[in-house]
TORZALO-775002 format. One line per field, with one value per residue (C-alpha): residue number from 1; residue in three letters; chain; x negated, y negated, z negated. Coordinates in steps of 0.05 Angstrom, whole numbers, padded with zeros to 5 digits, m for minus. Layout:
BEGIN
n = c(NUM|...)
res = c(ALA|...)
chain = c(A|...)
u = c(X|...)
v = c(Y|...)
w = c(Z|...)
END
This chain:
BEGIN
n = c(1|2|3|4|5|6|7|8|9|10|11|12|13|14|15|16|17|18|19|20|21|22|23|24|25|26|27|28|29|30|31|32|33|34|35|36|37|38|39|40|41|42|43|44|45|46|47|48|49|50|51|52|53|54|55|56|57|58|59|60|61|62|63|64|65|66|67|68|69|70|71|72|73|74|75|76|77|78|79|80|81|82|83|84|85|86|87|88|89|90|91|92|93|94|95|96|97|98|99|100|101|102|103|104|105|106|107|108|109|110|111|112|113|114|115|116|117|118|119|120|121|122|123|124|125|126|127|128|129|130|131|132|133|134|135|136|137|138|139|140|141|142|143|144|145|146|147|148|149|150|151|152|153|154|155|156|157|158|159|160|161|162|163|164|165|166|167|168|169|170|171|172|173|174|175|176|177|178|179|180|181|182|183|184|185|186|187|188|189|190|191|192|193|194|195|196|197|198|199|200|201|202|203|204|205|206|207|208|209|210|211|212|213|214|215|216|217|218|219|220|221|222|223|224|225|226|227|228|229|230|231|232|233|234|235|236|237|238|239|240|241|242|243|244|245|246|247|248|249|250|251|252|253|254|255|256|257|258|259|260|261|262|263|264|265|266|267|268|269|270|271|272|273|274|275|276|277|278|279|280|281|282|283|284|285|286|287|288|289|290|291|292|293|294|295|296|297|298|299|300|301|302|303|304|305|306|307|308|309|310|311|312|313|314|315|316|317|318|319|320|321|322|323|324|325|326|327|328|329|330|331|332)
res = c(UNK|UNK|UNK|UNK|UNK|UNK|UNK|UNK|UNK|UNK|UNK|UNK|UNK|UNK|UNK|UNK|UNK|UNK|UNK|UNK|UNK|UNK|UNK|UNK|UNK|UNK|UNK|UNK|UNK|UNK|UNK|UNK|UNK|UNK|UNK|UNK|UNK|UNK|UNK|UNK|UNK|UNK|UNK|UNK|UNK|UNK|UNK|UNK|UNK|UNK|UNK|UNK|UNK|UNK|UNK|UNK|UNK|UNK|UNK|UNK|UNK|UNK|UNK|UNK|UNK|UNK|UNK|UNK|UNK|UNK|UNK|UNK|UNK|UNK|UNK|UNK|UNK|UNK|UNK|UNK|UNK|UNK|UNK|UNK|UNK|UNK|UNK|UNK|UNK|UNK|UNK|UNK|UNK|UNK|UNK|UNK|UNK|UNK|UNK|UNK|UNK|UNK|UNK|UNK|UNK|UNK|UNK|UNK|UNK|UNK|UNK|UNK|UNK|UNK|UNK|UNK|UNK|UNK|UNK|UNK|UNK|UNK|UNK|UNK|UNK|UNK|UNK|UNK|UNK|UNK|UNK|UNK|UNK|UNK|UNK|UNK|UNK|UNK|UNK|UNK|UNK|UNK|UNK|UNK|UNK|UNK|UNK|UNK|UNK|UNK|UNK|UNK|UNK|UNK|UNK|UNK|UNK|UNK|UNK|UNK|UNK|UNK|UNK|UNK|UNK|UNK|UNK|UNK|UNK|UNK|UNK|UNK|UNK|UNK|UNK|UNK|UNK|UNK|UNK|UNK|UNK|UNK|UNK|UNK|UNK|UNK|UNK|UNK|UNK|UNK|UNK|UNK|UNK|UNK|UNK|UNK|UNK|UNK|UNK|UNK|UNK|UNK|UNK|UNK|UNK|UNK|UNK|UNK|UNK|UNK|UNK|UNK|UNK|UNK|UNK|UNK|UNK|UNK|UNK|UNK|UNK|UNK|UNK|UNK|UNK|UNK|UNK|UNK|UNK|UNK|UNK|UNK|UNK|UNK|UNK|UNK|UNK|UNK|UNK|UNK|UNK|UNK|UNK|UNK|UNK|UNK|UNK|UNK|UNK|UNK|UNK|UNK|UNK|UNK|UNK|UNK|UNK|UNK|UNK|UNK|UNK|UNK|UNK|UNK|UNK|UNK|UNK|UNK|UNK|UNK|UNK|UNK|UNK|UNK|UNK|UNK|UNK|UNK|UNK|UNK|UNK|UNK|UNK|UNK|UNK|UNK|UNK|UNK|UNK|UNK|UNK|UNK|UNK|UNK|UNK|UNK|UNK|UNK|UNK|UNK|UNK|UNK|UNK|UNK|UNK|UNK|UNK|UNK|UNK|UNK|UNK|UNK|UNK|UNK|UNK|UNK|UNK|UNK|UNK|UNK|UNK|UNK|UNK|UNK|UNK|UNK|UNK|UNK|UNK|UNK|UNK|UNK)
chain = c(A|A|A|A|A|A|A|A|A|A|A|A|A|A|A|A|A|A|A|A|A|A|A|A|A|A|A|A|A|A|A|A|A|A|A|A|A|A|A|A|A|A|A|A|A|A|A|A|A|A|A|A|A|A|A|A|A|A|A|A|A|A|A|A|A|A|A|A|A|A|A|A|A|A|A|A|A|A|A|A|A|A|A|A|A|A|A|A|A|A|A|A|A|A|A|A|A|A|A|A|A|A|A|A|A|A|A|A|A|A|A|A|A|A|A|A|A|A|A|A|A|A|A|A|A|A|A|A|A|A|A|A|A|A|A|A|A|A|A|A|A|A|A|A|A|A|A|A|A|A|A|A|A|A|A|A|A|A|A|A|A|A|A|A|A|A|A|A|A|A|A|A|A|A|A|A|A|A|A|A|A|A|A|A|A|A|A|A|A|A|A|A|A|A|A|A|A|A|A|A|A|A|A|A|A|A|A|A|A|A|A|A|A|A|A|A|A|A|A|A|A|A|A|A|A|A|A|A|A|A|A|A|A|A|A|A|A|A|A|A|A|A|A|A|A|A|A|A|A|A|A|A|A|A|A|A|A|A|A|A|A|A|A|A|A|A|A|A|A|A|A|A|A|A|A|A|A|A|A|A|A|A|A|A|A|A|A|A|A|A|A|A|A|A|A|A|A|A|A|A|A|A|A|A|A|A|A|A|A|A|A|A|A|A|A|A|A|A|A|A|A|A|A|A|A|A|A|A|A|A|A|A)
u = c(00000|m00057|m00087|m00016|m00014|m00072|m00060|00017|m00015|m00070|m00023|00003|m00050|m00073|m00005|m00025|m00097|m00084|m00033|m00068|m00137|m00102|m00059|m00110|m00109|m00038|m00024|m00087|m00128|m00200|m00229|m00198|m00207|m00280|m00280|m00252|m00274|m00331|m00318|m00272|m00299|m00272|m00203|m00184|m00121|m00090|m00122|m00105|m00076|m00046|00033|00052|00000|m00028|m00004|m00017|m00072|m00132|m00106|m00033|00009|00066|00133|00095|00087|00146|00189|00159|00165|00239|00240|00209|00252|00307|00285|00267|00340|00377|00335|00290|00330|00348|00410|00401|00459|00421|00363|00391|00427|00359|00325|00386|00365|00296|00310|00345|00298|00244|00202|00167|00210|00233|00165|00152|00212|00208|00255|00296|00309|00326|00371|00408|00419|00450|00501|00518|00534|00580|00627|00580|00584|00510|00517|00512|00472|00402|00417|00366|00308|00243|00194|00152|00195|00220|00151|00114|00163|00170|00111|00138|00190|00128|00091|00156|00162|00094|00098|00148|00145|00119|00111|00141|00213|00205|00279|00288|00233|00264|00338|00306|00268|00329|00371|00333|00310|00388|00413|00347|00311|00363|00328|00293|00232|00231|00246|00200|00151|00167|00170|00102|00081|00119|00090|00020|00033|00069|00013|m00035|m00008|00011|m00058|m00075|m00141|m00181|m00155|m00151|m00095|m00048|m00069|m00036|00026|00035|00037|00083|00139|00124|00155|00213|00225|00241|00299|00337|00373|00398|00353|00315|00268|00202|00133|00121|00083|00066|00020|m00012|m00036|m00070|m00104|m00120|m00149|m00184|m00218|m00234|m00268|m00316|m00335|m00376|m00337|m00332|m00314|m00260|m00228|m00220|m00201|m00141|m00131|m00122|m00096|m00049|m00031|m00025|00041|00091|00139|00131|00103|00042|00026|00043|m00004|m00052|m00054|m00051|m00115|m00150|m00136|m00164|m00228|m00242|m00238|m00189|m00232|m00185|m00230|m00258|m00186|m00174|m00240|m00217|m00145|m00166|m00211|m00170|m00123|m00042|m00006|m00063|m00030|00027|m00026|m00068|m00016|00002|m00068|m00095|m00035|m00036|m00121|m00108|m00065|m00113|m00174|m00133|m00128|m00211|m00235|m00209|m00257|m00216|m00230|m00202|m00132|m00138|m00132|m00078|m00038|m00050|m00044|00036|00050|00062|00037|00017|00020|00100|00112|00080|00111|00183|00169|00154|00200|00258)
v = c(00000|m00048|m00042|m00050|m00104|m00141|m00127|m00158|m00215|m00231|m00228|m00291|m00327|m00306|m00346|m00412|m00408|m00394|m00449|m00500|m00484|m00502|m00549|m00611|m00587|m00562|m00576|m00602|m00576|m00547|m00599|m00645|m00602|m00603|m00681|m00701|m00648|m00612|m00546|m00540|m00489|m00513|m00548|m00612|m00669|m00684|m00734|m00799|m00792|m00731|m00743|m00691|m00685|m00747|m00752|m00687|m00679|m00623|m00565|m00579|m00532|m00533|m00505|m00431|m00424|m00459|m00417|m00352|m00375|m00385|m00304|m00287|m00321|m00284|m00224|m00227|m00253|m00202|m00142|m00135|m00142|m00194|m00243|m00288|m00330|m00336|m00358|m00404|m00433|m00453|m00472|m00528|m00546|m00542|m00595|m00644|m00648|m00658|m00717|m00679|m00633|m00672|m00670|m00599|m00562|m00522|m00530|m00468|m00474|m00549|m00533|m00469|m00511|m00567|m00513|m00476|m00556|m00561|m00489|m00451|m00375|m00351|m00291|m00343|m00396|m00359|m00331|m00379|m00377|m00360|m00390|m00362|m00389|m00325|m00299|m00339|m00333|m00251|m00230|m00220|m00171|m00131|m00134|m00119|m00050|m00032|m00036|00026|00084|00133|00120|00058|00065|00040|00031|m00006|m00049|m00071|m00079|m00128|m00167|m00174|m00196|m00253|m00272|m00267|m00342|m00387|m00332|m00273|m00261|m00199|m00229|m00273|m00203|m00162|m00214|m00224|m00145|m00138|m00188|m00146|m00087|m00101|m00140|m00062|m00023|m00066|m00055|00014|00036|00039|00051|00009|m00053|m00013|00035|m00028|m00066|00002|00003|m00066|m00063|00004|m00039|m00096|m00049|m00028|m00093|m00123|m00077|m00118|m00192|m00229|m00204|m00261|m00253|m00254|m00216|m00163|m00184|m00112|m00120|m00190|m00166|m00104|m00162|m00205|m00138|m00133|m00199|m00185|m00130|m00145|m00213|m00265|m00300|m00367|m00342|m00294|m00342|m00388|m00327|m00322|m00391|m00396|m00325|m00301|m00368|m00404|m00445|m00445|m00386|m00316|m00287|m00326|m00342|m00276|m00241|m00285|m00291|m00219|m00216|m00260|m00216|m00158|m00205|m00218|m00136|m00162|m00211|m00273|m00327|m00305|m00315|m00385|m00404|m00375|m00399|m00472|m00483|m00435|m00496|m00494|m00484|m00469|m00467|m00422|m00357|m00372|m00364|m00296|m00271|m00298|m00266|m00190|m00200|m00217|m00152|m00118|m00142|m00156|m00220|m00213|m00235|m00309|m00351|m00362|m00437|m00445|m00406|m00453|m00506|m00486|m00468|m00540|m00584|m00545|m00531|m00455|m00391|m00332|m00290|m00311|m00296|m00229|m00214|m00234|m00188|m00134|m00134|m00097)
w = c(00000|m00012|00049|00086|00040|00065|00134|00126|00098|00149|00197|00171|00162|00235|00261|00222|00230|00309|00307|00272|00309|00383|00357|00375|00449|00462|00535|00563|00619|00598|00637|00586|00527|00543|00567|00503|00451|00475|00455|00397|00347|00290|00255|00277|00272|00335|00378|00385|00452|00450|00463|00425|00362|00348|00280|00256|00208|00211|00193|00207|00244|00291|00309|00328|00240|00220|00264|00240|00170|00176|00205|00145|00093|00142|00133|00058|00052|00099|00067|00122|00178|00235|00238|00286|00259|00195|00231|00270|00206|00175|00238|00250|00172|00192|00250|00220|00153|00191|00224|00272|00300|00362|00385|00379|00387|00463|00516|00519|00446|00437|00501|00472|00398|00438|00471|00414|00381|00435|00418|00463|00438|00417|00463|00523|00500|00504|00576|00613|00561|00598|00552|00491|00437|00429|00417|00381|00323|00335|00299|00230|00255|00286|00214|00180|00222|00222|00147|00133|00127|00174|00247|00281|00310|00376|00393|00325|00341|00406|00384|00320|00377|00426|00371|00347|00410|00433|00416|00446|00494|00516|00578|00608|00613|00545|00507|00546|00514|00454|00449|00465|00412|00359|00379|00378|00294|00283|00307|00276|00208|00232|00232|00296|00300|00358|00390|00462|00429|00411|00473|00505|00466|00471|00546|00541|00495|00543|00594|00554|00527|00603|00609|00552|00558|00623|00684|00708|00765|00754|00742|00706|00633|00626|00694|00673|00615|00658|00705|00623|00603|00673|00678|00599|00615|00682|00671|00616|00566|00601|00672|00636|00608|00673|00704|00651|00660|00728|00745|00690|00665|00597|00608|00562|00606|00571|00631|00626|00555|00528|00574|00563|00489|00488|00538|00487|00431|00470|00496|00421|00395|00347|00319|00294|00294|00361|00388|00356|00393|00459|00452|00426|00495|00545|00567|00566|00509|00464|00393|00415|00448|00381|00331|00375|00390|00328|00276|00318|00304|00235|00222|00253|00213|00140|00101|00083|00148|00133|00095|00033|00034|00105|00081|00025|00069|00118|00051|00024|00086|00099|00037|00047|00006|00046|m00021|m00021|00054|00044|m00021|00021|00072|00035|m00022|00023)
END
């Protein structure tokens, strides 16, 4: 239990230190990212002229964490399992109590809570979500799974995924995703053994997962993460990571950030601080692939690869305790 324990709770602080680590550069081009920063390798506040985190301090995170929080308290509260009108209760609260929420909310979620103000049933209002705000928040349904008892339920796994992701991101290719996402947090606390063994189940759930929600045309995530896994494994560091850039894609659709953040995990062996690098200086929508690549990594490798002064930090700055989150998630 201890070591399930400490793989629960690294997962965690893998989504806020991935979060808060790309958080300076969300958006931007590398060319940018290295005109304006150099080479990020370590926490920093939003830049000045950043539209979107210039007053966020070092260390601060974004929508990615506070989302996932708000699955956890759901799933502490709903003993351990997802209602997506419960979640979509406190992320309304969420909204309106805070300041920067406007600026950080995505697009296929701000769009589905305007519907649903407007009488729109939930089963409808998700049915155009194509971006990764179904996955960035997914994770703690993986860790939740991968914590029970014996091996993971696959078909459990997916239903829990498709039903949170049904009221912002009920799409075939948001789900297949987010499903991937979950699935490599459940094998990481699963015990899965090498980082090539979740990389394979992820991409096998990935499959499964694009079989749920509205079918919406589009390419396969399972495949992009073969070509993130590809260019991962043939070429250096620097060209692999243009190649992701510029091949699989780091926008803010599922089919490119997912694959992509997964690619990074798999181009770091798992390593979390390896991924906030590569995810901080990759381009796109940094914060969101390293609070995915960075939180599966941190299940993998438990809550003692962080330096205890940088979780520390990330607890202080947003007032959150990864001891409570962990404690929530596994208390039912």
């Amino acid at each position: 239990m201890k070591e399930i324990r400490g793989r629960v709770r690294g997962g965690l602080i893998g989504i806020a230190y991935g979060d808060a680590f790309g958080m300076p550069s969300e958006m931007w081009t590398p060319d940018r990212i290295k005109a304006v920063f150099g080479k990020i390798d370590r926490f920093l506040p939003g830049h000045p002229d950043h539209m979107i985190s210039s007053k966020l301090v070092k260390g601060e995170v974004t929508d990615d964490t506070i989302n996932s929080v708000l699955v956890v308290e759901m799933l502490g509260e709903n003993y351990g399992n997802v209602d997506p009108h419960l979640f979509i209760r406190k992320l309304k609260q969420w909204i309106a109590g805070s300041a920067k929420s406007a600026a950080v909310v995505g697009p296929s979620t701000a769009k589905a809570i305007a519907l649903m103000e407007e009488g729109v049933p939930m089963e409808e209002t998700g049915k155009m979500g194509t971006t990764n705000g179904g996955a960035m928040k997914i994770l703690p349904v993986g860790l939740k799974a991968g914590s029970r008892d014996g091996e993971i339920d696959d078909n459990r796994l997916i239903e829990e995924v498709a039903k949170l992701c049904l009221p912002t991101h009920n799409t075939s290719c948001a789900i297949s995703g987010a499903t991937a996402i979950a699935a490599g947090g459940a094998a990481a606390v699963g015990g899965c053994n090498t980082v090539e063994e979740i990389y394979e189940y992820m991409m096998r759930m990935a499959e499964r997962g694009s079989g749920y929600g509205n079918p919406i045309g589009g390419p396969s995530i399972a495949k992009r993460m073969e070509m993130g896994r590809y260019f991962a494994d043939h070429y250096p560091e620097e060209q692999a990571l243009k190649m992701i850039y510029d091949y699989v894609g780091t926008g803010l659709s599922s089919a490119e950030s997912v694959p992509a953040a997964a690619a990074l995990f798999y181009m770091a062996k798992g390593n979390p601080t390896f991924c906030a690098r590569y995810a901080a200086n990759i381009g796109g929508d940094t914060d969101t692939m390293g609070a995915m690549a960075c939180g599966i990594s941190g299940a993998y490798m438990g809550a003692r690869h962080f330096a205890e002064e940088e979780v520390e930090m990330l607890e202080t700055v947003n007032g959150i305790s990864f001891d409570r989150l962990t404690d929530l998630l596994l208390c039912t």
